[in-house]
N, CA and C of each residue as an Amber inpcrd file, in Angstrom:
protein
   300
 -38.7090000-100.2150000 108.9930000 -38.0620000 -99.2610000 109.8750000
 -37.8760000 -97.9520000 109.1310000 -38.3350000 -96.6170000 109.4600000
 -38.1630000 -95.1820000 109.1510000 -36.8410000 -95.1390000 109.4890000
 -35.6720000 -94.8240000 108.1730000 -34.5340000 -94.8240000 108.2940000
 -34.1830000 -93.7760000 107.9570000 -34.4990000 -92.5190000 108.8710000
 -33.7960000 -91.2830000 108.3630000 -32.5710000 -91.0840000 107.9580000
 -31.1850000 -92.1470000 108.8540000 -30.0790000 -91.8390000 109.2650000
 -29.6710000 -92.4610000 107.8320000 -28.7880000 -91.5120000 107.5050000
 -27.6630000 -92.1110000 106.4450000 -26.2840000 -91.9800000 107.1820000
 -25.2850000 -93.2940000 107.3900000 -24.4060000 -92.7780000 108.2520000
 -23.2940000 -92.7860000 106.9250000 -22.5610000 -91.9390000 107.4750000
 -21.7190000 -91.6360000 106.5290000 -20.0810000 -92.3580000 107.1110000
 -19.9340000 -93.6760000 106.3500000 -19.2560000 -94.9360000 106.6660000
 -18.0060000 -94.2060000 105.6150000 -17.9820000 -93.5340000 104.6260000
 -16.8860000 -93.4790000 103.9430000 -16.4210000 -94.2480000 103.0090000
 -16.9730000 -95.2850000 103.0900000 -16.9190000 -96.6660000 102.4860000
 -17.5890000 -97.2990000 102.0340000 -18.2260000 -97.8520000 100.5450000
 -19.4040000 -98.1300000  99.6580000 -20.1710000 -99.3120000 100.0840000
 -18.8550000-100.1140000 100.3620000 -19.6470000-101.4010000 100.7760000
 -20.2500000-101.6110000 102.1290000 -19.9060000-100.5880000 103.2340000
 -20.3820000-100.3940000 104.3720000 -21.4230000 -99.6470000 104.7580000
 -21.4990000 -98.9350000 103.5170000 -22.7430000 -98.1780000 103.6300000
 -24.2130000 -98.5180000 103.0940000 -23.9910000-100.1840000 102.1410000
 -24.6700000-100.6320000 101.3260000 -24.7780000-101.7500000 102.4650000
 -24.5510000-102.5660000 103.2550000 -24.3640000-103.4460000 104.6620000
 -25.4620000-102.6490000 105.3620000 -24.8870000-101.4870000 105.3530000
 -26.1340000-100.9560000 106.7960000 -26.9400000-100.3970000 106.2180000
 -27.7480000-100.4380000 104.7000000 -29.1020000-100.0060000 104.1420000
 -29.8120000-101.3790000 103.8140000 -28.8700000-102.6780000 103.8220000
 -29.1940000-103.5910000 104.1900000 -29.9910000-104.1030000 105.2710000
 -29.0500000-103.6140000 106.5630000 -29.3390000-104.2310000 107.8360000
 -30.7920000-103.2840000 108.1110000 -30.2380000-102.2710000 108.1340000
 -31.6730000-101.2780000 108.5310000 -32.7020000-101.7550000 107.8380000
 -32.8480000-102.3060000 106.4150000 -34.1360000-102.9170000 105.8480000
 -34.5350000-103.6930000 106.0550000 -33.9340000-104.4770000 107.1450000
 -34.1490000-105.8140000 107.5690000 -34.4630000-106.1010000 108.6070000
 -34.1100000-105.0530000 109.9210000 -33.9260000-105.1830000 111.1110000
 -35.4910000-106.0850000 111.4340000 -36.2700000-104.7720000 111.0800000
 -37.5110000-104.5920000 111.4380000 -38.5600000-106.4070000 111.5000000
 -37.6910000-107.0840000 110.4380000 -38.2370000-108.3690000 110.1100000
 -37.7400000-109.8820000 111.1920000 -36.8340000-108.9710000 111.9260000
 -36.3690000-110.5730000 113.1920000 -37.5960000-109.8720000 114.7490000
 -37.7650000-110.8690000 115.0370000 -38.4370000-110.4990000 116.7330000
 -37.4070000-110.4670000 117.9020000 -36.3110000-111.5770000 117.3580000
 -35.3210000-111.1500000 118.9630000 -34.1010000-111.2320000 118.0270000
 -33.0870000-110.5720000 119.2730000 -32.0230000-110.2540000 119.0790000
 -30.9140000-111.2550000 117.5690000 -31.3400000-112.7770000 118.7450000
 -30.5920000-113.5930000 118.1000000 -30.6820000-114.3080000 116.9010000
 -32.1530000-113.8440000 116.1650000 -32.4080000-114.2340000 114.5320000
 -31.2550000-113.3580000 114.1770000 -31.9080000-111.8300000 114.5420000
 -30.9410000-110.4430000 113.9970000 -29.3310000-110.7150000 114.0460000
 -29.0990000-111.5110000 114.8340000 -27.3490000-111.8380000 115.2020000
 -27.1620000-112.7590000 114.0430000 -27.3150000-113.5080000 113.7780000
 -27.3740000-114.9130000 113.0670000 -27.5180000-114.3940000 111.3950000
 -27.9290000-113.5730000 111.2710000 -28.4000000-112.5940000 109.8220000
 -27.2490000-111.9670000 109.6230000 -26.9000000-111.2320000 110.4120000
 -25.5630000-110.1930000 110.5630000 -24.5910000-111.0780000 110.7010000
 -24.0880000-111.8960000 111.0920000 -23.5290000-112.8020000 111.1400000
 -22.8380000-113.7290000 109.5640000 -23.9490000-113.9550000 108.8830000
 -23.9300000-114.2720000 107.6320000 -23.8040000-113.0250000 106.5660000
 -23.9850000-112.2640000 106.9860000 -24.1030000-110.9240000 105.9740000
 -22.4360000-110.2320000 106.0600000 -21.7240000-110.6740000 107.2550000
 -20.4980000-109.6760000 107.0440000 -19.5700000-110.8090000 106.2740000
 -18.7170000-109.9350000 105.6060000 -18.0270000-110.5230000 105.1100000
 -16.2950000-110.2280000 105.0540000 -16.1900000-109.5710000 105.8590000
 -14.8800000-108.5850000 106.4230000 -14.3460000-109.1640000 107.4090000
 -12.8290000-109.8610000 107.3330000 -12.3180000-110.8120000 108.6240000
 -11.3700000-109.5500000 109.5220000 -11.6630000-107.9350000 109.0140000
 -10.9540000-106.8870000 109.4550000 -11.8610000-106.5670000 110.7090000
 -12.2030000-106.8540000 112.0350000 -12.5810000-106.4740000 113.1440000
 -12.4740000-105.2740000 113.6740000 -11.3550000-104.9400000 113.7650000
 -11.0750000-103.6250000 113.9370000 -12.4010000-102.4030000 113.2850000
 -12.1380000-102.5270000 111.6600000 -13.1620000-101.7320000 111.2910000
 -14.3710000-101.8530000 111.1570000 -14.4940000-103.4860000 111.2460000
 -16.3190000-103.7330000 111.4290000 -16.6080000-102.9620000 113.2100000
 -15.6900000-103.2070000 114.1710000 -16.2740000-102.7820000 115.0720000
 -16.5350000-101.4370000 115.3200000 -15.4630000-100.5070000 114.5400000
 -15.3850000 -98.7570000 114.6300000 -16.4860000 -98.6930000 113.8820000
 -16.7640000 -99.3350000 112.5280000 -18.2480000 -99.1530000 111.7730000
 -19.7080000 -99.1070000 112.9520000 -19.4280000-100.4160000 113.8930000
 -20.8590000-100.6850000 114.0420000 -20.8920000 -99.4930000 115.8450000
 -19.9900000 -99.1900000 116.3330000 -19.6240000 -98.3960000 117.0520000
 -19.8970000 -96.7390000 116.2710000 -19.9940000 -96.1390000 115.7130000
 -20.4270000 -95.4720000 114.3770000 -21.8060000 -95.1720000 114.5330000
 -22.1050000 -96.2240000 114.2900000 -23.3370000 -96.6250000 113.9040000
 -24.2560000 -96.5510000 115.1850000 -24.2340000 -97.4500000 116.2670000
 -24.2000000 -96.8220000 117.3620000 -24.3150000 -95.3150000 117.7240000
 -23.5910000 -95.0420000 118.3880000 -22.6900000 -93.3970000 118.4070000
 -23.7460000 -92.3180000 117.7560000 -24.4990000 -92.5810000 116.6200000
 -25.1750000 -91.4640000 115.9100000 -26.5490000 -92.1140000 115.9960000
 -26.5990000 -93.0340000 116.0420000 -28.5160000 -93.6120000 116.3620000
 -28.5880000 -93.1800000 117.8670000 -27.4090000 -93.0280000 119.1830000
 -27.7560000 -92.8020000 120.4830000 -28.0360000 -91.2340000 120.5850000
 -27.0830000 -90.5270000 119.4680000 -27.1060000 -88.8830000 119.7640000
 -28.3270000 -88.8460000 119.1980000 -28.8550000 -89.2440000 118.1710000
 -30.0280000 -88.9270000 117.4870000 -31.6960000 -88.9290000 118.1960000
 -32.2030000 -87.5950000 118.3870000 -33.4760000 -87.5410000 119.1410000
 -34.8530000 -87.9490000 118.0490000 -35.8160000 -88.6080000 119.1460000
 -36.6120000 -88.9810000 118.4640000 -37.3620000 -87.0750000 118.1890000
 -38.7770000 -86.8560000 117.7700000 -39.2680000 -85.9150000 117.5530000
 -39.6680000 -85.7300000 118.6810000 -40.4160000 -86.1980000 120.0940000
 -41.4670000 -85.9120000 120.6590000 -40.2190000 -86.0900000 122.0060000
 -38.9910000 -86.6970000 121.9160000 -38.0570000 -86.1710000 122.6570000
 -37.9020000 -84.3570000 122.7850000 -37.4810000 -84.2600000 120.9310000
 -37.0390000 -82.7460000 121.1390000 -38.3600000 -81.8510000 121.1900000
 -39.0820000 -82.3020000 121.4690000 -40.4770000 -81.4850000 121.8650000
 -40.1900000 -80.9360000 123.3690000 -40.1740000 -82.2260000 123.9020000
 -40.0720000 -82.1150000 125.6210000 -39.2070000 -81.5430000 125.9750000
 -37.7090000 -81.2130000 125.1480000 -37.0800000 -80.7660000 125.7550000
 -37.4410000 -78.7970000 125.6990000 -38.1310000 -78.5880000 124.4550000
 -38.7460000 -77.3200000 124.7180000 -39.6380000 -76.9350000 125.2430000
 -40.1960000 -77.5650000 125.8300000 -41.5850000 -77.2650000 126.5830000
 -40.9930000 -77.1760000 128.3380000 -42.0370000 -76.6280000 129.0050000
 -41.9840000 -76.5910000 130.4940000 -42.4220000 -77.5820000 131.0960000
 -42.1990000 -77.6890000 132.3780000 -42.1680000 -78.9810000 132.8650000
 -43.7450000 -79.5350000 133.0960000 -44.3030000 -78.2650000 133.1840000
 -46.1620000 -78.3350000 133.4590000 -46.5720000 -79.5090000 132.0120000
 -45.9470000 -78.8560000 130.9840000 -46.5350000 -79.3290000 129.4980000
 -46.0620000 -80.5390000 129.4870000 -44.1960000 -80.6250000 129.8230000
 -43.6960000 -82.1570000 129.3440000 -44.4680000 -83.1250000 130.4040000
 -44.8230000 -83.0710000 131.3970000 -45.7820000 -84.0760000 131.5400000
 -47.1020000 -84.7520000 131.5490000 -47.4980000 -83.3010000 130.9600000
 -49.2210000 -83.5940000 130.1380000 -48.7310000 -84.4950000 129.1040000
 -47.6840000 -84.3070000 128.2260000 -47.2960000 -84.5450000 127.2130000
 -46.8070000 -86.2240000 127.3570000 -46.3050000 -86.4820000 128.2540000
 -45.6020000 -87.9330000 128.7780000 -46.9430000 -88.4920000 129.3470000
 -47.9380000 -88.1860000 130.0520000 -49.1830000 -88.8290000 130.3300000
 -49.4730000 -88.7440000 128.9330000 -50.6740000 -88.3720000 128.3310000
 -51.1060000 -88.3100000 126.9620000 -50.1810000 -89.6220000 126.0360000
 -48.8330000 -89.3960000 125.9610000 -48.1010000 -90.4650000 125.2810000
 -48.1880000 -92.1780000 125.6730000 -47.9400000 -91.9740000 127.0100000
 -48.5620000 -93.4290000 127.6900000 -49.8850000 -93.8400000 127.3870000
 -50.5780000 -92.6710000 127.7230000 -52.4840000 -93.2140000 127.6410000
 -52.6260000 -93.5220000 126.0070000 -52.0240000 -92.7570000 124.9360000
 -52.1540000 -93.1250000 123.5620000 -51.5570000 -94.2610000 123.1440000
 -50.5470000 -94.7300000 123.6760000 -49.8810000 -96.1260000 123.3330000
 -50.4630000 -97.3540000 124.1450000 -51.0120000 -96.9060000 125.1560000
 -51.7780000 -97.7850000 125.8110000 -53.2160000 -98.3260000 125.1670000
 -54.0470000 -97.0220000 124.9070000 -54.7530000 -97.5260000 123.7210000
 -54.4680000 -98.0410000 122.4250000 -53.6910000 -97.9400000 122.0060000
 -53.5000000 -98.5850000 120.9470000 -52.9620000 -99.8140000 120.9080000
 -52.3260000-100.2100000 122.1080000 -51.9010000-101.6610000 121.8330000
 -52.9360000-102.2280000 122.3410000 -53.7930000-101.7140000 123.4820000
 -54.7820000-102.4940000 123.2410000 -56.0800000-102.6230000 122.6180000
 -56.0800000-101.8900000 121.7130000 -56.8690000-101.5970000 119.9710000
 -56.1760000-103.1520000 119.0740000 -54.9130000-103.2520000 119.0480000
 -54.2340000-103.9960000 118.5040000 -54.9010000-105.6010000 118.9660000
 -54.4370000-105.4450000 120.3230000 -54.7650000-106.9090000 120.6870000
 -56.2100000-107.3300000 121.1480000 -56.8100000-106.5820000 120.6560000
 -58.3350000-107.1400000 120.9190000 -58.5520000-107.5310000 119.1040000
């Protein structure tokens, strides 16, 4: 996973948890390996701040634009949807590049 985000937790061991998790994410296929991992990995019976952490955490991965988001949002509407076709037809080829 391309982990631009450094969130700034305030807190050493929370910030070393989620350079953890982020290195890892990428390696479960569904949710509930990823739950079961995280699960074993916390070690904090303080709820409160695991949840403001992962709420946090949250919160700045949702504000955060991908690149070809903040493209579209500068372009006109003629372009952003050359741009949104083109993106479909390129991911379309490629997954099915992949699965052949």
């Amino acid at each position: 996973m391309d982990n631009n985000l450094a969130v700034d937790t305030k807190d050493k061991k929370m910030y070393e948890a989620y350079e953890r998790m982020t290195a890892n994410v990428d390696s479960f296929e569904r949710f509930e390996e990823f739950y079961n991992y995280f699960l074993k990995q916390v070690t904090t019976e303080d709820k409160e701040k695991l949840n403001k952490w992962l709420l946090k955490v949250l919160f700045v991965e949702l504000k955060r634009k991908h690149p070809f988001d903040e493209l579209i949002d500068l372009v006109d509407s003629d372009e952003k949807e050359t741009l949104k076709i083109w993106l479909d037809s390129s991911l379309g080829k490629l997954k099915r590049r992949i699965d052949d």
